[in-house]
PyMOL commands that place a pseudoatom at each C-alpha (Angstrom):
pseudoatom trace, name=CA, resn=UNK, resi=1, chain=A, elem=C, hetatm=0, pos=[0.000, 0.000, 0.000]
pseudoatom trace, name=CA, resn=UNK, resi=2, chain=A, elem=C, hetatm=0, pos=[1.615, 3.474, -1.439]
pseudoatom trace, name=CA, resn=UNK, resi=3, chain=A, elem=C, hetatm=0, pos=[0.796, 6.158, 1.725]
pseudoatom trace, name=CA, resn=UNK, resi=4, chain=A, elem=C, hetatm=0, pos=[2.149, 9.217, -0.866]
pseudoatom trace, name=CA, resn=UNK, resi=5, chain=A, elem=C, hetatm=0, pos=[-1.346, 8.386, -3.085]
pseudoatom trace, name=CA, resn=UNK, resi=6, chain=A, elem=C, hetatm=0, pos=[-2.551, 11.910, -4.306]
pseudoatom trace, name=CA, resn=UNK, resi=7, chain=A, elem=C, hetatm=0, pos=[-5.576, 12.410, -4.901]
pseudoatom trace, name=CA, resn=UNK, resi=8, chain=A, elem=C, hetatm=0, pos=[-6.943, 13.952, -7.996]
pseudoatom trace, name=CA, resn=UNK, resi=9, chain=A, elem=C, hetatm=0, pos=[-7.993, 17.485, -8.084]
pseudoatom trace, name=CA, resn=UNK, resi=10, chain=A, elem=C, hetatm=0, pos=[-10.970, 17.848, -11.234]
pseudoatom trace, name=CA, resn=UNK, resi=11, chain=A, elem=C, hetatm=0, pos=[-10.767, 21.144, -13.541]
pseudoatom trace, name=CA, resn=UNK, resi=12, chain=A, elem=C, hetatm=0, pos=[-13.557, 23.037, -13.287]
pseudoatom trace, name=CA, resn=UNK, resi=13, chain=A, elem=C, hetatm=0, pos=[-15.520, 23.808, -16.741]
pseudoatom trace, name=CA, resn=UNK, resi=14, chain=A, elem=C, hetatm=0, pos=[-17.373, 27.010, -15.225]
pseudoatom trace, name=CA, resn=UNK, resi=15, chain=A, elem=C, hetatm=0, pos=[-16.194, 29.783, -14.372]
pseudoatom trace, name=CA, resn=UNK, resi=16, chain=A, elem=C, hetatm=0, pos=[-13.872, 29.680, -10.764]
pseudoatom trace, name=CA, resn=UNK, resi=17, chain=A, elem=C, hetatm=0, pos=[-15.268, 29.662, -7.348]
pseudoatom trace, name=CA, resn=UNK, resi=18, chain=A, elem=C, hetatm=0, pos=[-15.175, 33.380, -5.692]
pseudoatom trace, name=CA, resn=UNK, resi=19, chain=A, elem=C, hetatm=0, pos=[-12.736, 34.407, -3.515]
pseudoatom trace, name=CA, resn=UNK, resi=20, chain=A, elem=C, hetatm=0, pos=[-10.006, 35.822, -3.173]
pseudoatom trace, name=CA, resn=UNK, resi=21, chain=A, elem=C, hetatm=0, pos=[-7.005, 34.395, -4.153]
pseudoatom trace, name=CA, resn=UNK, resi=22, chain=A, elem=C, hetatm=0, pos=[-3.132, 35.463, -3.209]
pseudoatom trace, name=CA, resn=UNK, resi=23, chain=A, elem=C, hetatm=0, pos=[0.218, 35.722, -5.547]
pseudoatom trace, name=CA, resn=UNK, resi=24, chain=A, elem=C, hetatm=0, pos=[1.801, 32.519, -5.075]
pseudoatom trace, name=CA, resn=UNK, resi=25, chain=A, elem=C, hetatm=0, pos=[5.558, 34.679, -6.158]
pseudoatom trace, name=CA, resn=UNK, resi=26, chain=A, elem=C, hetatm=0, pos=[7.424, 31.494, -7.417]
pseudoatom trace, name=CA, resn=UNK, resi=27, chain=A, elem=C, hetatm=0, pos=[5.135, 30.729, -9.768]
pseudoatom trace, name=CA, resn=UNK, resi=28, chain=A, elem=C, hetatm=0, pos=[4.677, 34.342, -11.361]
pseudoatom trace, name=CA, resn=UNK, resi=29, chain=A, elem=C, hetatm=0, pos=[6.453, 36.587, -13.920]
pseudoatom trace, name=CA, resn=UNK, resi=30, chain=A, elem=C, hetatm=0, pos=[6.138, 39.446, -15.428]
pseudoatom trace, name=CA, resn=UNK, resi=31, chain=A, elem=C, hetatm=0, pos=[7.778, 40.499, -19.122]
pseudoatom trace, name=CA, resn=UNK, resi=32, chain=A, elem=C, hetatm=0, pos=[8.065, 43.717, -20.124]
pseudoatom trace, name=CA, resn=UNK, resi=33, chain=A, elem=C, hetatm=0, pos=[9.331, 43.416, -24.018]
pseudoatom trace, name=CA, resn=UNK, resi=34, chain=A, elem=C, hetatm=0, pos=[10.872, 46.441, -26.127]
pseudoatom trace, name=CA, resn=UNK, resi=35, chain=A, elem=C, hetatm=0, pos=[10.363, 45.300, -29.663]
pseudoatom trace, name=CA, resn=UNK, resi=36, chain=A, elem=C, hetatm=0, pos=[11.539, 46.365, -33.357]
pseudoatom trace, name=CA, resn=UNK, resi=37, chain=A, elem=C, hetatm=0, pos=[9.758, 44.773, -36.118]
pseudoatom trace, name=CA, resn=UNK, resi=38, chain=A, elem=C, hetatm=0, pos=[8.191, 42.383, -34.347]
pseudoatom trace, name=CA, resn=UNK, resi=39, chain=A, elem=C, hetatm=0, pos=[11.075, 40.927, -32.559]
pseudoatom trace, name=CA, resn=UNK, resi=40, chain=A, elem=C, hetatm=0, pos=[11.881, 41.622, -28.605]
pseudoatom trace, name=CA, resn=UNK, resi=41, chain=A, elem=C, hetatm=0, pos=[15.245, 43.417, -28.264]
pseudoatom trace, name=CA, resn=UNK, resi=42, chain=A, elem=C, hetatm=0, pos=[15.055, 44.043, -25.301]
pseudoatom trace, name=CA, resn=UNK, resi=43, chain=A, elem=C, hetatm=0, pos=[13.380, 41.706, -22.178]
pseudoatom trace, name=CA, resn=UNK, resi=44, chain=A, elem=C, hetatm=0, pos=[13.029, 41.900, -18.607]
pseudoatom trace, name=CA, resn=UNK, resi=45, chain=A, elem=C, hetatm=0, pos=[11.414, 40.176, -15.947]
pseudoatom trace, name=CA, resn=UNK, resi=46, chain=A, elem=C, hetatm=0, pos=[10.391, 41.272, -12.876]
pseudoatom trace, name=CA, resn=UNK, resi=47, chain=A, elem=C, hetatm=0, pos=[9.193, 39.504, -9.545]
pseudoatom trace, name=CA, resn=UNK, resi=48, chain=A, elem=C, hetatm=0, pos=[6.312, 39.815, -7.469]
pseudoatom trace, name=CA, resn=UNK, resi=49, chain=A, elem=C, hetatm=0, pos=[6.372, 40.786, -3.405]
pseudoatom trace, name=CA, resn=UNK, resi=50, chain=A, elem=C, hetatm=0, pos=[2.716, 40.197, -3.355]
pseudoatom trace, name=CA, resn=UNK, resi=51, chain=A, elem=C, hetatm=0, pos=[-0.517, 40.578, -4.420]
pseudoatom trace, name=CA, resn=UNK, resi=52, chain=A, elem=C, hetatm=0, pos=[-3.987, 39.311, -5.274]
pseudoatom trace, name=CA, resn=UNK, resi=53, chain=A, elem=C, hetatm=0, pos=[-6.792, 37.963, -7.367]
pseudoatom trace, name=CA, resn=UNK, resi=54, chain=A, elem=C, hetatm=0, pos=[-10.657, 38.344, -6.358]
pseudoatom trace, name=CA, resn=UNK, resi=55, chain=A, elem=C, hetatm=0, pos=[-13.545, 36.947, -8.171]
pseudoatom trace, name=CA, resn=UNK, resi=56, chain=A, elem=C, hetatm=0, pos=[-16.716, 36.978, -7.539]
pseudoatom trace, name=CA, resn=UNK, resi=57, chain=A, elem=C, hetatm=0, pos=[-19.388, 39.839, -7.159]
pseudoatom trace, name=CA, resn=UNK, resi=58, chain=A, elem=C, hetatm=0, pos=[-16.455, 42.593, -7.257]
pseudoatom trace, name=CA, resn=UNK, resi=59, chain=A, elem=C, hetatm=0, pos=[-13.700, 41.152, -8.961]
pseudoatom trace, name=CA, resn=UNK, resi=60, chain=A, elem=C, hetatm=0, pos=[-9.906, 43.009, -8.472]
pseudoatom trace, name=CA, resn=UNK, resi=61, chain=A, elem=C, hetatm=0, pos=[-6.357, 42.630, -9.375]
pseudoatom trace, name=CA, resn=UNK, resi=62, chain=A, elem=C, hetatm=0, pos=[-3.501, 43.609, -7.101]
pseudoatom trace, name=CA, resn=UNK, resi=63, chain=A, elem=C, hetatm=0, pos=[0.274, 43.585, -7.557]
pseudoatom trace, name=CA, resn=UNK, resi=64, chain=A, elem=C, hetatm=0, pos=[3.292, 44.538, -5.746]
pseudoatom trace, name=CA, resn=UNK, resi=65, chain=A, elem=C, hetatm=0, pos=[6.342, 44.304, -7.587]
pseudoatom trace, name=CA, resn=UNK, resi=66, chain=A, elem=C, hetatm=0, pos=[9.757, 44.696, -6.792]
pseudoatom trace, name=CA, resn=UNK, resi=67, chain=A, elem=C, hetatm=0, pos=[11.631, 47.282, -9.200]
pseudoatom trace, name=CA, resn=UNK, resi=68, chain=A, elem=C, hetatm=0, pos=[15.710, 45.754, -7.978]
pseudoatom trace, name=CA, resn=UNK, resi=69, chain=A, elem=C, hetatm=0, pos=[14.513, 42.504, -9.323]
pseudoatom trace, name=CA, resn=UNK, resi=70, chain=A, elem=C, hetatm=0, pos=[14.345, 43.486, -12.778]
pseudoatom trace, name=CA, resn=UNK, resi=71, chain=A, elem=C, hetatm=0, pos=[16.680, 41.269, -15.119]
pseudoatom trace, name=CA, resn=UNK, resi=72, chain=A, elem=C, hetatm=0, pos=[17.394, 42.339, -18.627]
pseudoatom trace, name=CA, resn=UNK, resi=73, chain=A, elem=C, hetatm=0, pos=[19.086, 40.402, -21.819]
pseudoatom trace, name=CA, resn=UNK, resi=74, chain=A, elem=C, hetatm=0, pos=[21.393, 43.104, -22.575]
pseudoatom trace, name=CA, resn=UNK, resi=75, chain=A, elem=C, hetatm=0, pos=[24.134, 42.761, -20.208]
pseudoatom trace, name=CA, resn=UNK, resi=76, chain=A, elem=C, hetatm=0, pos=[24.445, 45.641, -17.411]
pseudoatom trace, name=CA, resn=UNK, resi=77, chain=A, elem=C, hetatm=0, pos=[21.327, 47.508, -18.738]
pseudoatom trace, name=CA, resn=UNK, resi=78, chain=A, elem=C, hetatm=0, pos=[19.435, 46.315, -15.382]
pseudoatom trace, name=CA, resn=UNK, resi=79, chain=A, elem=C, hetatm=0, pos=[21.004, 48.411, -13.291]
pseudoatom trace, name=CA, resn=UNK, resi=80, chain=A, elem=C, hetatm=0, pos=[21.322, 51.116, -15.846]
pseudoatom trace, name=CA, resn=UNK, resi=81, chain=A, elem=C, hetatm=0, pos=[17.400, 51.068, -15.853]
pseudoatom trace, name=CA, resn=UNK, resi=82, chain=A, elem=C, hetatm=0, pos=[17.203, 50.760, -11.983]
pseudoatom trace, name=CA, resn=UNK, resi=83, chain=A, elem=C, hetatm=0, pos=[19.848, 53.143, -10.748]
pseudoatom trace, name=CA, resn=UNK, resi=84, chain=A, elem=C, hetatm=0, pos=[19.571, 56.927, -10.377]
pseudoatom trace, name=CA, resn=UNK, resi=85, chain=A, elem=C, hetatm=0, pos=[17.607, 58.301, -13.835]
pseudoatom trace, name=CA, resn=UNK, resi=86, chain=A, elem=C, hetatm=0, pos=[15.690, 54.817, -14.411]
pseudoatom trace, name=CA, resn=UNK, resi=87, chain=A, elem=C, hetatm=0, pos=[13.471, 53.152, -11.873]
pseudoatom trace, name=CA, resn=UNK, resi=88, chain=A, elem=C, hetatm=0, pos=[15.923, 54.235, -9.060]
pseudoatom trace, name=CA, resn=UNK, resi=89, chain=A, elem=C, hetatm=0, pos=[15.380, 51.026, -7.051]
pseudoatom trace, name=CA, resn=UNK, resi=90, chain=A, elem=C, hetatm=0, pos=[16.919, 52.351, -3.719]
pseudoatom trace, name=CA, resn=UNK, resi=91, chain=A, elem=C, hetatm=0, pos=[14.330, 55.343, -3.559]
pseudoatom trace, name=CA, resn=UNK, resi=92, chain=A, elem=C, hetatm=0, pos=[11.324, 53.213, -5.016]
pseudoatom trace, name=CA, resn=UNK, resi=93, chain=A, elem=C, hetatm=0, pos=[11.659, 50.347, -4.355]
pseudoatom trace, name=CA, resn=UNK, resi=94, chain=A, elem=C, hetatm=0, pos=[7.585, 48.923, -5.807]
pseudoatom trace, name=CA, resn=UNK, resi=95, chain=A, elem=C, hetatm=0, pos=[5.938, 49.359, -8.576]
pseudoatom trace, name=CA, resn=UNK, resi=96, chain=A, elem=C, hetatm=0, pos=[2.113, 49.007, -8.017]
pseudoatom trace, name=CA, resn=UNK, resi=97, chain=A, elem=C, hetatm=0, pos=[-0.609, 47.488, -10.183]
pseudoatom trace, name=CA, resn=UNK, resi=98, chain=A, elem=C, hetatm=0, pos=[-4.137, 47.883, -9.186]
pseudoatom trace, name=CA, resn=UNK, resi=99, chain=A, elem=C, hetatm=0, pos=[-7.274, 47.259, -11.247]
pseudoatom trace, name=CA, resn=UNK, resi=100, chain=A, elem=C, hetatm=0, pos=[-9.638, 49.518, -11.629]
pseudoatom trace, name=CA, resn=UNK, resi=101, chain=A, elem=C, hetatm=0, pos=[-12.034, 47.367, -13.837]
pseudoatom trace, name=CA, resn=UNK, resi=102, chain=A, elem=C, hetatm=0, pos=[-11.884, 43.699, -14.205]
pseudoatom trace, name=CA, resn=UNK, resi=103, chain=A, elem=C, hetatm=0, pos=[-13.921, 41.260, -16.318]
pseudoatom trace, name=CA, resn=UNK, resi=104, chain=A, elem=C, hetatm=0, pos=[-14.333, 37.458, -16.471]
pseudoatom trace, name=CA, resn=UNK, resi=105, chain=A, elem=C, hetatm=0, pos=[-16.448, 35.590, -19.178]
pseudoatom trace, name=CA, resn=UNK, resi=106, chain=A, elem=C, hetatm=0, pos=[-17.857, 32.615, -18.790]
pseudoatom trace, name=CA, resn=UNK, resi=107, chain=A, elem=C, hetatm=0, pos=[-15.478, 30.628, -21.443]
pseudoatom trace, name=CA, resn=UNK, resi=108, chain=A, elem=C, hetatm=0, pos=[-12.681, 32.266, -18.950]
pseudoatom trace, name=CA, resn=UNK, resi=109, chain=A, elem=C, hetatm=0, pos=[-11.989, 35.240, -21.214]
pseudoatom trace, name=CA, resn=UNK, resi=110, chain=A, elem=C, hetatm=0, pos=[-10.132, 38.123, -18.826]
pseudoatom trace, name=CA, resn=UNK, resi=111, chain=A, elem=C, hetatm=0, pos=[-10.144, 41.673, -19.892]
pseudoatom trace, name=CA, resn=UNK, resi=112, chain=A, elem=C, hetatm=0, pos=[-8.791, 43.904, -16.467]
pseudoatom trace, name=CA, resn=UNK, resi=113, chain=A, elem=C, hetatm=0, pos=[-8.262, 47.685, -16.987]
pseudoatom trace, name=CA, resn=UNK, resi=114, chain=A, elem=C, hetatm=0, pos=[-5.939, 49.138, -14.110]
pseudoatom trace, name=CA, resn=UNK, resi=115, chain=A, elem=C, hetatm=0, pos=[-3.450, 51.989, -13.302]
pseudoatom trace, name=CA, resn=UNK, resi=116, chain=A, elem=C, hetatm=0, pos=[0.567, 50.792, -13.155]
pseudoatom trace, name=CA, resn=UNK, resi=117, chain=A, elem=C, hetatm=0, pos=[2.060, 53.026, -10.663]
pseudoatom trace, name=CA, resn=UNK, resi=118, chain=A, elem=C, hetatm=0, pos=[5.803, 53.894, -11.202]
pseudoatom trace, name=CA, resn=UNK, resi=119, chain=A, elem=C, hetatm=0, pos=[8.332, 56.225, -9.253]
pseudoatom trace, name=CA, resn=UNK, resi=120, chain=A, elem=C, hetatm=0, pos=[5.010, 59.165, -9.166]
pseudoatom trace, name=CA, resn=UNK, resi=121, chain=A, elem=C, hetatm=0, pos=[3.465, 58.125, -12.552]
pseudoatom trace, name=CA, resn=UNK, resi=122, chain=A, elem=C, hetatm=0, pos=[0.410, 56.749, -12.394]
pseudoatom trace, name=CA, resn=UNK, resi=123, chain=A, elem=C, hetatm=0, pos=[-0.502, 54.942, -16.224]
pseudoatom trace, name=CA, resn=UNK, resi=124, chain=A, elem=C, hetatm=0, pos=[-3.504, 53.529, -17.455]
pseudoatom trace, name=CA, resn=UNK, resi=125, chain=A, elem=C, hetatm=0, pos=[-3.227, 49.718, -19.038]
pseudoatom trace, name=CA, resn=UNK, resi=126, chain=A, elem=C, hetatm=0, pos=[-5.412, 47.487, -20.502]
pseudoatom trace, name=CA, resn=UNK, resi=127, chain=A, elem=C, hetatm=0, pos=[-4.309, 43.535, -20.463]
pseudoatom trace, name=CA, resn=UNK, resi=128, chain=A, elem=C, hetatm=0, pos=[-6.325, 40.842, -22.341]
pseudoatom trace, name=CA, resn=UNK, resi=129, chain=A, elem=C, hetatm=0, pos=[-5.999, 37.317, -21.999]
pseudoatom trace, name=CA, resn=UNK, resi=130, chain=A, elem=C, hetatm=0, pos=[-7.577, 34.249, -20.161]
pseudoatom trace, name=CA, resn=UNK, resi=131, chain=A, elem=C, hetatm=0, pos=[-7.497, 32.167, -17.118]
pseudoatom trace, name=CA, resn=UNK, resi=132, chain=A, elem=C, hetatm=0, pos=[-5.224, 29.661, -18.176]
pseudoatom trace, name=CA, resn=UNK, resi=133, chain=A, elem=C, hetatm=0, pos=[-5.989, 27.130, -15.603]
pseudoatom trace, name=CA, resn=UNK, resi=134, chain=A, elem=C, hetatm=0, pos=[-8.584, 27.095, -12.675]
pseudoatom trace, name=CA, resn=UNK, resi=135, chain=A, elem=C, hetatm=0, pos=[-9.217, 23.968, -10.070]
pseudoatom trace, name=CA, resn=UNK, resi=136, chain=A, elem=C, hetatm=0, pos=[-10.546, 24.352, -6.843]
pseudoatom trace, name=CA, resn=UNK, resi=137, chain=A, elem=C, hetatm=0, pos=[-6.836, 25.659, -5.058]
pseudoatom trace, name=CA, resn=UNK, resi=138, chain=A, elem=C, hetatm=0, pos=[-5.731, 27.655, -7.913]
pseudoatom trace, name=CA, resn=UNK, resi=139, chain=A, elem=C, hetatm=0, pos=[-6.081, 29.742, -10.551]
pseudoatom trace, name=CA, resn=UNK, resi=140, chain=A, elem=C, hetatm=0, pos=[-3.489, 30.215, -13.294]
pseudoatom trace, name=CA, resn=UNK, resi=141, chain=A, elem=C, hetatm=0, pos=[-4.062, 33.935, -15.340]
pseudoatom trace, name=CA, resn=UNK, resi=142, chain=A, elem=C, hetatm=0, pos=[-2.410, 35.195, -18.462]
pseudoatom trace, name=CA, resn=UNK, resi=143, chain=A, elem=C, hetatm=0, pos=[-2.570, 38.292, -19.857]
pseudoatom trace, name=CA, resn=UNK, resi=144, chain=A, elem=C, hetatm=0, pos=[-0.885, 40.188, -22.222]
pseudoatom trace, name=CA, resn=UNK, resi=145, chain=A, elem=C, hetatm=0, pos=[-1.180, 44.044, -22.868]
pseudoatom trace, name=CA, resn=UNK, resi=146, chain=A, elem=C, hetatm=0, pos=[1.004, 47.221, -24.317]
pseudoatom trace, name=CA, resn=UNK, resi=147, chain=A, elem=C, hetatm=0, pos=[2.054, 50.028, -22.177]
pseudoatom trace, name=CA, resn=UNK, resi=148, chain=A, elem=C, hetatm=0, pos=[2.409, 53.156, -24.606]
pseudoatom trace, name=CA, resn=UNK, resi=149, chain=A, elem=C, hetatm=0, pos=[5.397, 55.522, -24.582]
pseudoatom trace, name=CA, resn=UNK, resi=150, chain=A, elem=C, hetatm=0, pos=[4.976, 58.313, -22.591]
pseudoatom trace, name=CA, resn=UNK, resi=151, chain=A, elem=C, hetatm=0, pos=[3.780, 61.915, -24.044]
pseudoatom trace, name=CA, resn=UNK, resi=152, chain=A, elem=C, hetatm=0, pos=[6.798, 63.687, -22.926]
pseudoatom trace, name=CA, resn=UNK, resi=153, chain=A, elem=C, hetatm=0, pos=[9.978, 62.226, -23.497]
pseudoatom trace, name=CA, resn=UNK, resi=154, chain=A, elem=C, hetatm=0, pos=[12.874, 61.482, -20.714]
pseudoatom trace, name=CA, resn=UNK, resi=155, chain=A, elem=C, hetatm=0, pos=[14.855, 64.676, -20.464]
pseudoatom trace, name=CA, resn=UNK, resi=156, chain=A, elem=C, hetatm=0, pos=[17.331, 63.312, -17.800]
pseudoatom trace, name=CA, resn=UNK, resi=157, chain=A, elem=C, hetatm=0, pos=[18.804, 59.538, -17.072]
pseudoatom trace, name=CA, resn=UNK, resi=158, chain=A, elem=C, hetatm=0, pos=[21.608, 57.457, -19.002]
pseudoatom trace, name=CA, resn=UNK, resi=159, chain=A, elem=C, hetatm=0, pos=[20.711, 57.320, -22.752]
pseudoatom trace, name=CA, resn=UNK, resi=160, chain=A, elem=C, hetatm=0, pos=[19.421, 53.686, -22.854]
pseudoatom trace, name=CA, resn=UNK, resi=161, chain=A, elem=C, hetatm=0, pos=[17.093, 54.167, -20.428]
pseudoatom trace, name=CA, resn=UNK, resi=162, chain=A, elem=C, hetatm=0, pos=[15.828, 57.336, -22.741]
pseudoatom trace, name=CA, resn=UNK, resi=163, chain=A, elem=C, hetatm=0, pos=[15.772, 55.172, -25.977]
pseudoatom trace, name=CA, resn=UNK, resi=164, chain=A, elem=C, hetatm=0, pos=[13.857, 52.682, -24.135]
pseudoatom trace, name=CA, resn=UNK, resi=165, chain=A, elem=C, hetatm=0, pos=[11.194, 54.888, -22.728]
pseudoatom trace, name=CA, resn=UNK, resi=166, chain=A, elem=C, hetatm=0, pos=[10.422, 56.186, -26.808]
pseudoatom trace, name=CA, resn=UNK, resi=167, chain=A, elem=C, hetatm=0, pos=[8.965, 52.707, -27.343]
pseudoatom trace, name=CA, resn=UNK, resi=168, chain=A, elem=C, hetatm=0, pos=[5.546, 50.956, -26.374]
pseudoatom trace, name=CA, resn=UNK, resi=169, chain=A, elem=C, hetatm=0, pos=[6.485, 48.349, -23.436]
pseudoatom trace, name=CA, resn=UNK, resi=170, chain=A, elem=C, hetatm=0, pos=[4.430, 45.060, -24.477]
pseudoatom trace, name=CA, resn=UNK, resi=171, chain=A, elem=C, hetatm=0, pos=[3.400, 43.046, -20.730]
pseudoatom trace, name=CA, resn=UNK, resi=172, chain=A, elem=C, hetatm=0, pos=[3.257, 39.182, -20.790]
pseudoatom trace, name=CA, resn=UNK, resi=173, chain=A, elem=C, hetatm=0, pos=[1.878, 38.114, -17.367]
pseudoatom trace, name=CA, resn=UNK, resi=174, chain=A, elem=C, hetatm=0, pos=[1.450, 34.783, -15.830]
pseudoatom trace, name=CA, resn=UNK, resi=175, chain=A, elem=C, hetatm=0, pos=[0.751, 34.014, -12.431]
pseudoatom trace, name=CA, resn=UNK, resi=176, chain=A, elem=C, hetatm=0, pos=[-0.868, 31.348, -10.394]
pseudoatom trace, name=CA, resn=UNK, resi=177, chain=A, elem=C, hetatm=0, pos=[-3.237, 32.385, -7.391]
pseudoatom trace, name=CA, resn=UNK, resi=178, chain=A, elem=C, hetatm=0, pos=[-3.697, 30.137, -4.650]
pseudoatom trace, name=CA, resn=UNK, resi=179, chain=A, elem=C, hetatm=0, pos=[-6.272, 29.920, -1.796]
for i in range(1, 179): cmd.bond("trace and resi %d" % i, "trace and resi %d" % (i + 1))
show_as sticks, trace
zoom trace
């Protein structure tokens, strides 16, 4: 007789029980993508502190995310981008996502509208996507979205970080919520 038997959790085909549901931050992440022509040439990642998922009657988003964890694929741009005239990590340390409007369809289609707050700029952002996954622990959501350039261009910081901030920012987010 095997004592380590698991037993079976079933997928849900509706939509996911309400609730409210926290980060689980090793199984997140976050992609902001710089791209030319299609093609990312520049990625990051960034990591989650903590955060949250309701659903039900008044459904909401929440994330805390933690601007000194960002990782790059251009060597030494991260701290370029999080040093004194990027994200300046040591004086703001969080970037903040909170939803302001958040939709779930019944074939588990996700459309949340929110405000990304960074240093003191506060930016609209729509994300589209689904819930990936849902059982009666978790819930897996992915969402993708574009964070436009802003209307006035960097006038201080290290010249990468300026080139950077020119282009739209595309978001590729998935993250499991557990109860």
């Amino acid at each position: 007789m095997d004592a380590t038997v698991e037993l079976p959790v079933e997928r849900f085909e509706k939509l996911p029980l309400p609730g409210r549901y926290q980060v689980d931050p090793g199984r997140f992440v976050l992609e902001p993508a710089v791209r030319v022509l299609r093609w990312p040439v520049l990625r990051g990642r960034l990591a989650c502190t903590g955060g949250h998922l309701v659903l039900g009657e008044r459904p909401e988003l929440s994330l805390e995310l933690d601007a000194r964890s960002l990782r790059t694929n251009v060597f030494g741009l991260a701290r370029t981008l999080t040093s004194e005239g990027g994200l300046c990590a040591a004086e703001h340390p969080a970037l903040r996502f909170r939803s302001t409007d958040l939709s779930v369809t019944e074939d588990w289609q996700v459309e949340v509208i929110g405000k990304l707050e960074v240093l003191d700029v506060v930016r609209e952002i729509r994300l589209r996507g689904r819930l990936a996954y849902v059982d009666e622990l978790a819930v897996v959501l992915w969402v993708t979205g574009v964070l436009p350039p802003p209307r006035r261009s960097l006038e201080t910081g290290y010249w990468a970080a300026q080139v950077i901030a020119e282009r739209p920012i595309h978001l590729e987010l998935a993250a499991e919520f557990v109860q």
